[in-house]
N, C-alpha and C positions, 0 to 999 in steps of 0.2 A: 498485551492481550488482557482483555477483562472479563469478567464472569459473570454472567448478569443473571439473577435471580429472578421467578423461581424454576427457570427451568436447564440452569448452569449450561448456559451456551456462550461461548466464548465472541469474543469482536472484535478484528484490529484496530488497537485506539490507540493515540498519540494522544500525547500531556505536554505540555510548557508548565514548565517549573520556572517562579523566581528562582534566580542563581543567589542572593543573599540570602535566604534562606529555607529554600526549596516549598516554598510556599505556591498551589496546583495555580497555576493563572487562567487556563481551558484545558477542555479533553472533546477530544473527537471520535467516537464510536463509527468504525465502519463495519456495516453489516452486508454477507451475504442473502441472497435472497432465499437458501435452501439450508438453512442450518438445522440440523440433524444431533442428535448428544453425541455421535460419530462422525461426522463431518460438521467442521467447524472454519472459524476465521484467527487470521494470526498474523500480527504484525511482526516482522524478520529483520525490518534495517531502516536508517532514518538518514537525511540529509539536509542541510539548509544553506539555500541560497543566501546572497549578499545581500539581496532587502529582504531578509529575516523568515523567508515563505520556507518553510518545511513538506518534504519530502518521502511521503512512510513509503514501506515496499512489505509485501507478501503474499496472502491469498487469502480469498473469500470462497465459501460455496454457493454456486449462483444453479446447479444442477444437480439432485441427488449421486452424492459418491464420486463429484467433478470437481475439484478445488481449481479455483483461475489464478495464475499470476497476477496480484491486481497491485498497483501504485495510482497514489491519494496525492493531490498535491492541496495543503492547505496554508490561507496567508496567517500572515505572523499575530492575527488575533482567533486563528482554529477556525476561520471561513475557509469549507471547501470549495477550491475554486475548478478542479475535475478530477477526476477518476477514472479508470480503466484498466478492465479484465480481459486477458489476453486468454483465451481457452485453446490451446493446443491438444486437448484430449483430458485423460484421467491426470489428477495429481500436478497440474501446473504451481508452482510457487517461486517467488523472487525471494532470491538469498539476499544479494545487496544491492546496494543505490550509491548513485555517487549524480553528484552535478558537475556538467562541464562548465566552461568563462562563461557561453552562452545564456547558462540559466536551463539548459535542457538538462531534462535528467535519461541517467542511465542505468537502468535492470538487470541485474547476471542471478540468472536460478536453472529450472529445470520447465521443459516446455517440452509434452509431449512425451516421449521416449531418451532426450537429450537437454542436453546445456543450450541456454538460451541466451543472448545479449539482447536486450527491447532498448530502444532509443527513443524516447516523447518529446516530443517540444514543450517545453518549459512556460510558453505566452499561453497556446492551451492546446488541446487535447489534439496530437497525429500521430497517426500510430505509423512507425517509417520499418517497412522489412526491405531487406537486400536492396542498401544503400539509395533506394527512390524517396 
Protein backbone atom coordinates (compact mmCIF):
# COMPACT_ATOMS: atom_id res chain seq x y z
CA UNK A 1 0.00 0.00 0.00
CA UNK A 2 1.03 3.53 -0.79
CA UNK A 3 -0.06 6.98 0.40
CA UNK A 4 -0.34 9.39 -2.16
CA UNK A 5 -0.41 12.89 -1.38
CA UNK A 6 -2.20 15.37 -1.02
CA UNK A 7 -5.07 13.82 -0.21
CA UNK A 8 -3.62 10.44 1.85
CA UNK A 9 -5.45 7.94 0.04
CA UNK A 10 -3.96 4.69 -0.06
CA UNK A 11 -3.43 2.24 -3.59
CA UNK A 12 -2.70 -1.38 -3.92
CA UNK A 13 0.92 -1.20 -5.49
CA UNK A 14 3.29 -3.72 -6.12
CA UNK A 15 7.22 -2.94 -6.46
CA UNK A 16 10.08 -5.20 -7.96
CA UNK A 17 13.05 -4.81 -6.18
CA UNK A 18 16.70 -5.62 -7.42
CA UNK A 19 17.51 -8.75 -5.20
CA UNK A 20 21.22 -7.35 -5.05
CA UNK A 21 20.50 -4.77 -3.57
CA UNK A 22 16.98 -3.75 -3.20
CA UNK A 23 17.27 -1.25 -5.61
CA UNK A 24 12.94 -0.12 -6.72
CA UNK A 25 13.04 -1.49 -10.56
CA UNK A 26 8.73 -0.50 -11.12
CA UNK A 27 5.80 0.07 -9.06
CA UNK A 28 2.32 -0.41 -9.99
CA UNK A 29 -0.36 1.81 -8.34
CA UNK A 30 -3.83 0.09 -8.46
CA UNK A 31 -6.53 2.42 -7.93
CA UNK A 32 -10.15 2.06 -6.88
CA UNK A 33 -12.52 4.08 -8.66
CA UNK A 34 -14.28 5.48 -5.10
CA UNK A 35 -11.57 6.15 -2.70
CA UNK A 36 -12.80 7.91 0.13
CA UNK A 37 -10.07 8.75 3.36
CA UNK A 38 -12.42 5.81 4.80
CA UNK A 39 -12.60 3.60 2.20
CA UNK A 40 -9.45 2.76 0.59
CA UNK A 41 -7.24 0.24 -1.48
CA UNK A 42 -4.79 -2.41 -0.11
CA UNK A 43 -2.55 -4.87 -1.46
CA UNK A 44 -2.88 -8.37 0.99
CA UNK A 45 -0.73 -11.00 -1.00
CA UNK A 46 1.68 -11.42 -3.94
CA UNK A 47 2.67 -14.43 -6.34
CA UNK A 48 4.88 -14.96 -9.22
CA UNK A 49 4.62 -17.12 -11.97
CA UNK A 50 7.58 -19.10 -13.71
CA UNK A 51 7.97 -16.31 -16.55
CA UNK A 52 8.47 -13.85 -13.73
CA UNK A 53 4.61 -12.21 -14.25
CA UNK A 54 3.50 -11.23 -10.63
CA UNK A 55 0.43 -11.70 -8.97
CA UNK A 56 -0.96 -8.91 -6.23
CA UNK A 57 -4.45 -9.83 -4.47
CA UNK A 58 -6.78 -7.59 -2.26
CA UNK A 59 -9.25 -4.82 -2.59
CA UNK A 60 -10.12 -1.70 -4.33
CA UNK A 61 -13.15 0.72 -3.60
CA UNK A 62 -14.84 0.75 -6.91
CA UNK A 63 -18.45 1.96 -4.89
CA UNK A 64 -18.85 4.15 -1.99
CA UNK A 65 -18.35 1.94 1.53
CA UNK A 66 -18.11 -1.35 -1.19
CA UNK A 67 -14.40 -2.69 -1.11
CA UNK A 68 -14.00 -5.57 -4.18
CA UNK A 69 -11.84 -8.55 -3.92
CA UNK A 70 -9.59 -7.37 -6.76
CA UNK A 71 -6.39 -9.38 -8.21
CA UNK A 72 -3.92 -7.54 -10.67
CA UNK A 73 -1.78 -9.62 -12.76
CA UNK A 74 1.33 -7.78 -13.99
CA UNK A 75 4.21 -8.89 -16.40
CA UNK A 76 7.78 -9.06 -15.08
CA UNK A 77 8.43 -5.37 -16.19
CA UNK A 78 5.04 -3.74 -13.97
CA UNK A 79 2.77 -4.00 -17.36
CA UNK A 80 -0.70 -4.66 -16.37
CA UNK A 81 -1.70 -7.29 -18.30
CA UNK A 82 -5.69 -7.50 -16.44
CA UNK A 83 -7.41 -6.99 -13.39
CA UNK A 84 -10.46 -7.87 -11.76
CA UNK A 85 -13.02 -7.01 -8.88
CA UNK A 86 -15.16 -9.45 -7.78
CA UNK A 87 -18.04 -7.52 -5.69
CA UNK A 88 -20.04 -10.00 -3.67
CA UNK A 89 -21.60 -7.05 -1.55
CA UNK A 90 -19.98 -4.92 1.30
CA UNK A 91 -16.21 -5.54 2.37
CA UNK A 92 -15.08 -8.04 -0.38
CA UNK A 93 -11.16 -8.52 0.04
CA UNK A 94 -8.51 -11.31 -0.96
CA UNK A 95 -6.21 -12.62 1.81
CA UNK A 96 -3.91 -14.79 -0.46
CA UNK A 97 -2.91 -15.83 -3.87
CA UNK A 98 -1.20 -18.63 -4.94
CA UNK A 99 -0.42 -19.82 -8.65
CA UNK A 100 -1.23 -23.13 -9.80
CA UNK A 101 1.46 -25.39 -12.77
CA UNK A 102 -1.03 -23.83 -15.07
CA UNK A 103 -0.12 -20.17 -14.52
CA UNK A 104 -3.84 -19.61 -13.25
CA UNK A 105 -3.99 -17.83 -10.17
CA UNK A 106 -5.94 -18.65 -7.03
CA UNK A 107 -7.81 -16.05 -4.33
CA UNK A 108 -8.82 -17.18 -0.66
CA UNK A 109 -10.61 -13.94 1.30
CA UNK A 110 -13.94 -12.93 2.17
CA UNK A 111 -16.80 -12.50 -0.43
CA UNK A 112 -19.94 -11.13 0.71
CA UNK A 113 -20.89 -12.53 4.09
CA UNK A 114 -18.34 -15.61 3.71
CA UNK A 115 -14.94 -17.24 2.69
CA UNK A 116 -14.41 -17.09 -0.84
CA UNK A 117 -12.01 -19.29 -3.22
CA UNK A 118 -11.88 -17.16 -7.03
CA UNK A 119 -9.95 -19.22 -9.60
CA UNK A 120 -8.70 -16.69 -12.87
CA UNK A 121 -7.07 -17.96 -15.79
CA UNK A 122 -3.71 -16.86 -15.79
CA UNK A 123 -3.57 -16.20 -20.17
CA UNK A 124 -6.23 -13.53 -19.17
CA UNK A 125 -8.96 -12.50 -17.51
CA UNK A 126 -12.37 -15.50 -16.62
CA UNK A 127 -13.75 -15.37 -13.95
CA UNK A 128 -14.75 -19.32 -13.16
CA UNK A 129 -17.62 -19.92 -10.05
CA UNK A 130 -18.80 -23.35 -9.26
CA UNK A 131 -16.39 -25.28 -11.24
CA UNK A 132 -17.82 -23.98 -15.05
Amino acid sequence: MTINSPDNISDLTVVKLRGTDGFELWRANIDGSADTFTNQDFGQAIAVDGAGNAFAAGWTTNAQDDSDLTVVKLSSSGTVLWRTNVDGGAADRARAIAVDPAGNAVAAGDLGNGGAVVKLSGARYRFRRGGR
